[in-house]
C-alpha positions in Angstrom: -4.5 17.5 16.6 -1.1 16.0 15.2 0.5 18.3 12.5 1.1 15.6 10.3 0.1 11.5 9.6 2.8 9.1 9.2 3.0 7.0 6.2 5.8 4.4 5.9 5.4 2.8 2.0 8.1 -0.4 0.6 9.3 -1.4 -2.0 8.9 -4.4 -4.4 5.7 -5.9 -7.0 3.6 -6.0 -4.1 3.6 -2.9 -2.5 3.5 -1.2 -6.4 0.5 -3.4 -7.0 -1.2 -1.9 -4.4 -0.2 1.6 -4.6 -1.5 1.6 -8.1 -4.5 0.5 -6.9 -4.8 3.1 -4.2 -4.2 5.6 -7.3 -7.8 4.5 -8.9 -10.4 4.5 -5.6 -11.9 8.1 -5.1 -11.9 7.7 -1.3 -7.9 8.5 -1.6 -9.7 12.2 -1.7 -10.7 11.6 1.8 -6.9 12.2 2.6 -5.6 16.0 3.0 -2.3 14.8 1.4 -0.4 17.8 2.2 -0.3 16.7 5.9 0.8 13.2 5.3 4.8 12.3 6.1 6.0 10.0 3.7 9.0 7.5 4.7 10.2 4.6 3.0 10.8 0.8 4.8 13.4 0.3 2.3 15.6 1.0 -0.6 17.9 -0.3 -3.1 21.5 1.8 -2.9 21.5 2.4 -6.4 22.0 5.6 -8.0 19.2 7.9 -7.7 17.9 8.3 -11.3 18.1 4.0 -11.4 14.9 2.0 -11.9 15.7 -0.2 -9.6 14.7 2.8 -7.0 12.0 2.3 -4.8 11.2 5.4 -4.7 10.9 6.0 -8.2 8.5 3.1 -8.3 6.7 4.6 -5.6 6.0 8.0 -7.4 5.3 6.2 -10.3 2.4 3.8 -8.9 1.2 6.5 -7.0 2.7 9.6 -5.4 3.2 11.4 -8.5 -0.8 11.9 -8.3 -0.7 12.9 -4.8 -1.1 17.0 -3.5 2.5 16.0 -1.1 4.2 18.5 0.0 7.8 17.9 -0.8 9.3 18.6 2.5 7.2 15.8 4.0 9.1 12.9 1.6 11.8 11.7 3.2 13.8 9.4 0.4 16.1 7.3 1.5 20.0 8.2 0.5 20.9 7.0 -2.9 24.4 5.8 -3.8 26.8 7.9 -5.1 25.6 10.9 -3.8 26.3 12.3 -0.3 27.6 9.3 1.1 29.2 8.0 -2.2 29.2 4.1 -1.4 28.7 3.7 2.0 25.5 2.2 3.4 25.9 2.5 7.0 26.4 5.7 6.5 23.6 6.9 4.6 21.3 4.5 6.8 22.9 6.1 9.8 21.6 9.6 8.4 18.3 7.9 7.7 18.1 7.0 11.4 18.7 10.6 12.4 16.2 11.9 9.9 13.6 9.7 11.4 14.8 10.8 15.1 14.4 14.2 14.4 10.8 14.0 13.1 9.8 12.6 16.6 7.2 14.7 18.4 7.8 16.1 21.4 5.8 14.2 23.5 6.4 10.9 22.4 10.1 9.0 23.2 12.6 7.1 21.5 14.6 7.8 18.3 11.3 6.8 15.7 8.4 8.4 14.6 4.7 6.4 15.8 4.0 5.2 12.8 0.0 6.3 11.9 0.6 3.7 9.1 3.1 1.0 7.4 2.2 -1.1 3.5 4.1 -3.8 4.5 4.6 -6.4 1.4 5.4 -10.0 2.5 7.7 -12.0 -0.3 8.0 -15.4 -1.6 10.4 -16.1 0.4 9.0 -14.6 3.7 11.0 -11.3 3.1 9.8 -8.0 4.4 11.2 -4.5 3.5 14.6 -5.6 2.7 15.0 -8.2 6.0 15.5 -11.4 4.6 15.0 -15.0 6.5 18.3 -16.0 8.1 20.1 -12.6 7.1 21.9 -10.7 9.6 19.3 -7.9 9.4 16.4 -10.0 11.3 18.6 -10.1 14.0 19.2 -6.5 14.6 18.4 -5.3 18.0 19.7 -1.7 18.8 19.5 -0.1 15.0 16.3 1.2 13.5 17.7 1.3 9.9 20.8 -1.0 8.9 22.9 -1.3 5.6 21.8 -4.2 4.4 25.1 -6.2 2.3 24.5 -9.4 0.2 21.2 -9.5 0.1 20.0 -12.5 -1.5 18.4 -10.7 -3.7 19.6 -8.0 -6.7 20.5 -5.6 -5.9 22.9 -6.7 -3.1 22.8 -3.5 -1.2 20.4 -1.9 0.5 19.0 0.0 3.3 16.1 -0.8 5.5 14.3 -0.2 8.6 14.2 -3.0 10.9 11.7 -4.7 12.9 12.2 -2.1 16.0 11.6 0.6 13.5 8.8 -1.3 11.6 7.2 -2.0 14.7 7.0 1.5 15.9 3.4 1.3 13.6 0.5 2.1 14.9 -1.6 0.0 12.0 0.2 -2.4 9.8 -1.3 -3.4 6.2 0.3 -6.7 5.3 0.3 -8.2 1.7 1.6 -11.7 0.8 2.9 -12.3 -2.7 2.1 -16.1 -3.0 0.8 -18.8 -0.8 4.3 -20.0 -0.8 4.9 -17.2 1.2 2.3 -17.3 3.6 3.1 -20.8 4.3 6.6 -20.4 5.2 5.3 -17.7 7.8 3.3 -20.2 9.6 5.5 -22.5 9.4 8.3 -20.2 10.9 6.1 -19.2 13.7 4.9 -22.9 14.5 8.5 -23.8 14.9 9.0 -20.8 17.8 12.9 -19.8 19.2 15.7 -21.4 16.7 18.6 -23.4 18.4 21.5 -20.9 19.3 19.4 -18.1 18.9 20.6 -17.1 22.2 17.1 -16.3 23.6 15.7 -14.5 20.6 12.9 -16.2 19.0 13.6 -17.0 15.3 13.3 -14.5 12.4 13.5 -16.8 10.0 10.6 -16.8 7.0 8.9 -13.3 7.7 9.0 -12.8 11.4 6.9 -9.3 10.5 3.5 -11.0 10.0 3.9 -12.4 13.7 4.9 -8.6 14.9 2.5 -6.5 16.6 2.9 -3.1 15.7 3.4 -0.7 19.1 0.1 0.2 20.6 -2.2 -0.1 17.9 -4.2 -2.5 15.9 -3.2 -4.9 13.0 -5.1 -4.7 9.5 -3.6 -8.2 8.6 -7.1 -8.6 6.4 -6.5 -5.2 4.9 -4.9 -5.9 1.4 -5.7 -4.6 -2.2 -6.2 -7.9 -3.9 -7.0 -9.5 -7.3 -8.1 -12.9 -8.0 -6.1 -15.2 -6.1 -4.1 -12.8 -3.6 -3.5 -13.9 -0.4 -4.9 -12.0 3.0 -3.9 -12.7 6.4 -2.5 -16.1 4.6 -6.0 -16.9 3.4 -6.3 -17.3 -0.9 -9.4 -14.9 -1.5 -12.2 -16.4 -4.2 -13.2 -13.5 -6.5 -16.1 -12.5 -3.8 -13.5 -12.2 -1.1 -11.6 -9.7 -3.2 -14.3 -7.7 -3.8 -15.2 -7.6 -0.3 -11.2 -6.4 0.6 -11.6 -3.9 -1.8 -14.3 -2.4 0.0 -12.3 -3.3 3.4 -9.4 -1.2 1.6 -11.8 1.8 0.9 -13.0 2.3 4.5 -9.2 2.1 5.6 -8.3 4.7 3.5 -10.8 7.1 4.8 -10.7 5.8 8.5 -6.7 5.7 8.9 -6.4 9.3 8.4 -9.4 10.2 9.9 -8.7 8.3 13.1 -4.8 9.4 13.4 -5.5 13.2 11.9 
């Protein structure tokens, strides 16, 4: 039996969306919280008592009525405090927290993921990886500094796809249909000229990933009326339906990885 699960949470309206929902369903009881690891997908570099914070947002929505053990919450590096103002840095510590928390008898430098909430943007965004930005085509690094980020605020940190893909189950939420559109349309058009071999990133190249040797819960969303799931616009008996879907996750995901 594994010592702990693996839970990887982001940032953004969508993800908090959910995670307050999560807050409200009784089957969250079904979770022995105190053996869950908590890591974050991204984070703003913003001081750490600003509400811009993921993390805040997080606890806020959610974790701040969770039995966590402390030790298992492993923030991101905020700016201005150990690492002052450099990103690469703090995400280079990042990386080396997440190496250090791989078990013995797996390999490579990042945890297996039991679990990632993965919220797909607008724009086709995913943790802080944004279409066209440097970041989607990162190959070696499992967390980056993320600079200029078209959205505020400009610097970040944020696993990328080689550490997002080190999931086991991936729980995808799309903000809009604008969103999932761009998605399909990104993967219809396949490998981007001068690319050099790497198929395109551009919209959100995570709804095509397939997390490492596990399943996909692409349908697996916390919805209200109108919210899209696996790029489908759920009627009001849909919803209710992925609510139930989200309440035998919940008890399943842990039971299954535990």
């Amino acid at each position: 039996m594994r010592p702990l699960a693996f839970l990887v949470v982001t940032g953004g309206g969508i993800l908090e969306q959910t995670m307050a929902a999560l807050r409200t369903l009784p089957a969250r009881d079904s979770v022995d919280w105190r053996r869950v690891s908590v890591w974050w997908g991204d984070e703003r570099f913003v001081a750490a008592d600003s509400a811009d914070r993921n993390d805040r947002a997080a606890y806020a929505a959610l974790l701040d009525a969770l039995p966590l053990d402390p030790a298992n919450v492993h923030r991101m590096p905020a700016a201005g405090a150990e690492f002052g103002d450099d990103a690469e840095a703090a995400a280079d510590a990042y990386a080396t927290e997440l190496a250090a928390a791989v078990l013995e008898q797996h390999d490579g430098d990042v945890p297996h993921f039991d679990a990632v909430l993965l919220g797909i943007g607008p724009d086709g965004h995913c943790a802080s990886l944004f279409p066209e930005h440097p970041g989607v085509y990162e190959e070696d690094a499992a967390v980056i500094a993320v600079r200029n980020s078209p959205k505020s605020p400009p610097t970040r940190i944020s696993l990328t796809f080689r550490g997002l893909e080190a999931a086991n189950e991936m729980v995808r939420r799309c903000g809009r249909v604008e969103g999932a559109r761009r998605s399909a349309r990104a993967r219809r058009r396949g490998p981007r000229a001068g690319a050099r071999g790497r198929t395109a990133r551009a919209a959100s190249h995570a709804v095509a990933a397939r997390p490492r040797g596990g399943r996909e819960a692409a349908g697996q969303s916390l919805p209200a009326a109108g919210v899209l799931t696996g790029g489908r616009a759920l009627s009001s008996t849909a919803a209710a339906s992925a609510r139930r879907c989200d309440r035998t996750w919940l008890r399943t995901w842990w039971s299954r990885r535990r």
